[in-house]
C-alpha positions in Angstrom: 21.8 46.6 19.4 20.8 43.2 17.7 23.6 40.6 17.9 26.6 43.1 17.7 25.3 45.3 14.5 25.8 48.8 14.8 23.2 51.0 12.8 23.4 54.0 11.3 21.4 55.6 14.5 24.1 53.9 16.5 26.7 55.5 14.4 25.5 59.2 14.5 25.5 58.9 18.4 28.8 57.1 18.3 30.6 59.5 15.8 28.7 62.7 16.4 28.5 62.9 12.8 24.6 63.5 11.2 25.3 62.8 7.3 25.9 59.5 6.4 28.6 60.4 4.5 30.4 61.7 6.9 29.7 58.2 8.7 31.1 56.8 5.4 34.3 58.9 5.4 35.3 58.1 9.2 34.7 54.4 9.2 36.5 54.1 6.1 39.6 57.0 7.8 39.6 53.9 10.4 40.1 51.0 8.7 36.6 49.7 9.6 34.5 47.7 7.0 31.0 48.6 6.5 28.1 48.0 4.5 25.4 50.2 3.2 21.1 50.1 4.3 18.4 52.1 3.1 19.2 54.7 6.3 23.2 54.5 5.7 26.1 53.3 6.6 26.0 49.8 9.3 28.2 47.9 10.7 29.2 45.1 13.8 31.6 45.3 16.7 33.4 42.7 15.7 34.2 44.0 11.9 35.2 47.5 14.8 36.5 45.1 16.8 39.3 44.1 14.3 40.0 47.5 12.7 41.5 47.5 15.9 43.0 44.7 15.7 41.3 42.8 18.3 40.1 39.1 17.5 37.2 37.5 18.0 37.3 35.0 20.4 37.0 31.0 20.4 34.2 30.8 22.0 30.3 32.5 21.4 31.4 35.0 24.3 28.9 33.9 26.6 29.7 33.7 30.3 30.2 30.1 31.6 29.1 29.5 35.0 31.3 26.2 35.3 34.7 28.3 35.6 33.8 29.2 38.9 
């Protein structure tokens, strides 16, 4: 996975579903924003992230070693 995207061969093993239609019609059933490549449906964790209503946080998300 490059810097959170999901891709359509991420998808299919995520969703079980082959046709990217079918991709289409379940990110859409869940509120999850996508965009469309030359193999199909894509997206990130964080647009997944906030379909589920989970927000992104302040920070880049890397671990700090100075909170130890």
């Amino acid at each position: 996975m490059l810097n959170g995207v999901l891709t359509t061969a991420h998808l299919i093993e995520t969703t079980g579903y082959q046709r990217p239609a079918d991709i289409e019609r379940c990110l859409r059933q869940q509120g999850v924003r996508y965009f469309w490549g030359k193999d199909g449906p894509w997206t990130t964790i964080d647009l997944v992230n906030a379909a589920g209503g989970l927000k992104a946080s302040a920070n880049d998300g890397m671990y700090q070693g100075a909170i130890l």
